[in-house]
C-alpha positions as CSV (number, residue, x, y, z in Angstrom):
1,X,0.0,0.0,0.0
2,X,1.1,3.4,-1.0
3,X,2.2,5.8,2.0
4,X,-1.2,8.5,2.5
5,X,0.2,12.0,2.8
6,X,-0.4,12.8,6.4
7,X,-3.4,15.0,6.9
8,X,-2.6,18.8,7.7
9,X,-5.1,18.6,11.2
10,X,-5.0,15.6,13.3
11,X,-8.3,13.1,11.8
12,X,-10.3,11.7,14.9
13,X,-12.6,8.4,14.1
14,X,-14.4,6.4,16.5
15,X,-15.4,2.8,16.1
16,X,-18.1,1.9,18.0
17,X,-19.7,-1.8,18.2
18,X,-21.0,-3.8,20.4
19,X,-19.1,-6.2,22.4
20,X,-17.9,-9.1,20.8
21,X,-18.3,-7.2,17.2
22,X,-14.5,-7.0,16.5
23,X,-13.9,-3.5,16.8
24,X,-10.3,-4.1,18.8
25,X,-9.7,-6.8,15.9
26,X,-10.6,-4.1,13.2
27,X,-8.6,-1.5,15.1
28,X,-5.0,-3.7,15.6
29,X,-4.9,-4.2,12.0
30,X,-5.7,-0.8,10.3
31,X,-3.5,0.6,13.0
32,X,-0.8,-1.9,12.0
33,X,-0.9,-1.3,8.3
34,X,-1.2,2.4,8.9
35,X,2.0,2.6,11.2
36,X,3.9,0.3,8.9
37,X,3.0,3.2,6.0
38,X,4.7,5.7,7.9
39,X,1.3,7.6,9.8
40,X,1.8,8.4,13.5
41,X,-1.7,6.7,15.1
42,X,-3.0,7.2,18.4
43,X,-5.4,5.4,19.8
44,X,-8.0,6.2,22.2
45,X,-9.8,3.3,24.5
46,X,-12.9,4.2,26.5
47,X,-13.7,1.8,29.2
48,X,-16.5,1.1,31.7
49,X,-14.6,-0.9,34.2
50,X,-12.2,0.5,37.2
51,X,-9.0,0.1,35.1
52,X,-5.6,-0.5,36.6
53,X,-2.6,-0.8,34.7
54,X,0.2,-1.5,37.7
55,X,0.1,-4.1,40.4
56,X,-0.9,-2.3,43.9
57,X,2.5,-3.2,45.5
58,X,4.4,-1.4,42.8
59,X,5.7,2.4,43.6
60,X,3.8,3.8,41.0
61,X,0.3,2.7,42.4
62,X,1.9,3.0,46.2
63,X,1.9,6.9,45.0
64,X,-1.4,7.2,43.1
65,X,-2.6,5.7,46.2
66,X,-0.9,8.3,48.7
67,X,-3.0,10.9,47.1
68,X,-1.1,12.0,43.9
69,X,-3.2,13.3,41.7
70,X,-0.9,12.0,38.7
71,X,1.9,9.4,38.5
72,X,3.9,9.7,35.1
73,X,5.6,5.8,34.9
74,X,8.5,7.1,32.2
75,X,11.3,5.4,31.0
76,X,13.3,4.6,27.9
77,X,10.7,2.6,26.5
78,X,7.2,4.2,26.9
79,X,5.3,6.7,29.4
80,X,1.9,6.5,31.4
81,X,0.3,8.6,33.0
82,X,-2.3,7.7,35.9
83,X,-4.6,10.3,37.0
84,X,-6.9,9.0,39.8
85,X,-10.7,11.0,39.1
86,X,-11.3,10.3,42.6
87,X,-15.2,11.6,42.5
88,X,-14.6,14.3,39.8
89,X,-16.0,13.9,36.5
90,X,-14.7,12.1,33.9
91,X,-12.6,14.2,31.3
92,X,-14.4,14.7,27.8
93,X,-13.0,12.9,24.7
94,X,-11.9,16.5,23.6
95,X,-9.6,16.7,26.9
96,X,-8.4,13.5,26.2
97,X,-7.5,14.4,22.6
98,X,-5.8,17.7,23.5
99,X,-3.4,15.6,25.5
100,X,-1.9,13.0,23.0
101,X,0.8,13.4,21.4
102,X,0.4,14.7,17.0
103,X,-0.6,12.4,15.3
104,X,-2.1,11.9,11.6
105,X,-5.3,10.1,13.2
106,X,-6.6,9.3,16.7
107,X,-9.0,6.3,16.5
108,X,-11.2,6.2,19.4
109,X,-12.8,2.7,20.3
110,X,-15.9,3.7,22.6
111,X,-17.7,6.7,23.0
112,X,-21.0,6.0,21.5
113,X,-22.3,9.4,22.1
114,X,-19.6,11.4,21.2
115,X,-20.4,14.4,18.1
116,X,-17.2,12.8,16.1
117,X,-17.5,10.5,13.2
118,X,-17.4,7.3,13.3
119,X,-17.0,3.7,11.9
120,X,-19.6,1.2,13.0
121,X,-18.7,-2.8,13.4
122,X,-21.5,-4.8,13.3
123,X,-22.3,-7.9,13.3
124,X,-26.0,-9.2,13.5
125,X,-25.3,-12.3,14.9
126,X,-24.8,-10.9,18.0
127,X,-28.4,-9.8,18.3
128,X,-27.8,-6.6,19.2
129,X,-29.6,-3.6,16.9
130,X,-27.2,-1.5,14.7
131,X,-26.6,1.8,15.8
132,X,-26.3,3.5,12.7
133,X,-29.9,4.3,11.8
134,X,-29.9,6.0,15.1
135,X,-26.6,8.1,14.9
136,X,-26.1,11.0,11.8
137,X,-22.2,10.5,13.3
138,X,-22.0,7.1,11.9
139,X,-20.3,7.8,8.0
140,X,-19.4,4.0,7.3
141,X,-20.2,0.3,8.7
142,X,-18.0,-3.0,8.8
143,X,-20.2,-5.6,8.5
144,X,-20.4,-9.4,7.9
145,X,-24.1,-8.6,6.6
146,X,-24.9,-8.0,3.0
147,X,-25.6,-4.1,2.0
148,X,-29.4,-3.2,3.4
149,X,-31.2,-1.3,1.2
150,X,-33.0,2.0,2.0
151,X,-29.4,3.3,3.2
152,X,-29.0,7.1,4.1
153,X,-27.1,8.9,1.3
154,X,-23.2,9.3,2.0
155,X,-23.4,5.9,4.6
156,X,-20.3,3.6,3.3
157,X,-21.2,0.1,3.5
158,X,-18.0,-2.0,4.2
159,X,-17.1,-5.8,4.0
160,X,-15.8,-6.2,7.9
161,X,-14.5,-9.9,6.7
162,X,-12.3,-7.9,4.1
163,X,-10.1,-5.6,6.0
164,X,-8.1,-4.4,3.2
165,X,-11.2,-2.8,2.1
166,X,-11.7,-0.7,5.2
167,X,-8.3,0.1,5.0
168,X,-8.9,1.8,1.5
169,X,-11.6,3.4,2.9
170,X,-10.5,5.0,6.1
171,X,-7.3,6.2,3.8
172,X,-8.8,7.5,1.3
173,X,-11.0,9.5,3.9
174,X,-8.6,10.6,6.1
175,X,-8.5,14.5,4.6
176,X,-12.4,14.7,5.1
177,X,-11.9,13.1,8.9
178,X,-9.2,15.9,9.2
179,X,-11.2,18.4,8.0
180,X,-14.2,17.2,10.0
181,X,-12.4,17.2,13.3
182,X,-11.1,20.6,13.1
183,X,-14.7,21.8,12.1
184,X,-15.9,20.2,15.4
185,X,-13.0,20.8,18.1
């Protein structure tokens, strides 16, 4: 695959699904092939569960635990950063956003309800109803069903058992993502 020219504004897409649709599947390999093309990717991974990335007897959790109100875990390798909420509300997707790094795209995997557009995964087996007749944000669908009729105009319909195809897609609309997410930061 040809390297896409990076887009001049960060492009955010979120891929919502249900669990169990493949969205993290979906996600490792388009992030994969788009890193191996030369695009810096961040990733964004919303979660409903009490999340802890270190072992309580390590420092780092010793000190988020003391009452620090963010550990930075850096070394030569990779950085995290811990930030116990600690009753406060949750920070918005935008906040989130304004802290990563540049990048050429920011996928987010979650945030049904956020105003951003997004890729649906969906599979009907699951038996769970598609959230793209519900959602204007939705702009294209991964799905291991055949192409409904009676489809809003401008909704892609995408093979989900055919990655390479999404792929194309999502490169091919990264400068309207781009443009898109500066519209609405």
């Amino acid at each position: 695959m040809p390297a896409p020219s990076p887009a001049p504004t960060t492009a955010i897409l979120g891929v919502i699904g249900w669990s169990g649709s493949g969205k993290t599947t979906l996600l490792e390999y388009l992030v994969t092939r788009l890193a191996a093309s030369g695009l810096r990717v961040n990733v964004i991974k919303h979660s409903h569960h009490d999340v802890l990335l270190e072992p309580a007897h390590k420092d780092s959790a010793r000190l988020r635990m003391a009452g620090a109100a963010e550990v930075m875990l850096a070394s030569p390798f990779r950085v995290a950063i811990m930030r116990e909420l600690r009753g406060t509300d949750e920070p918005s997707l935008a906040e989130h956003v304004a802290r990563l790094a540049p990048a050429d795209l920011t996928l987010v995997e979650g945030y049904k309800w956020a105003p951003i557009a997004k890729l649906e995964v969906y599979r009907p087996e699951l038996g769970k109803p598609a959230l793209y007749p519900d959602d204007a944000n939705v702009v294209a669908v991964a799905s291991d069903a055949p192409r409904p009729g009676g489809l809003r105009a401008g909704l892609v319909w995408l093979d989900l058992n055919d990655p390479a195809a999404v792929l194309r897609w999502l490169v091919d609309a990264l400068a309207a993502l781009a443009a898109q997410s500066s519209s609405s930061a």
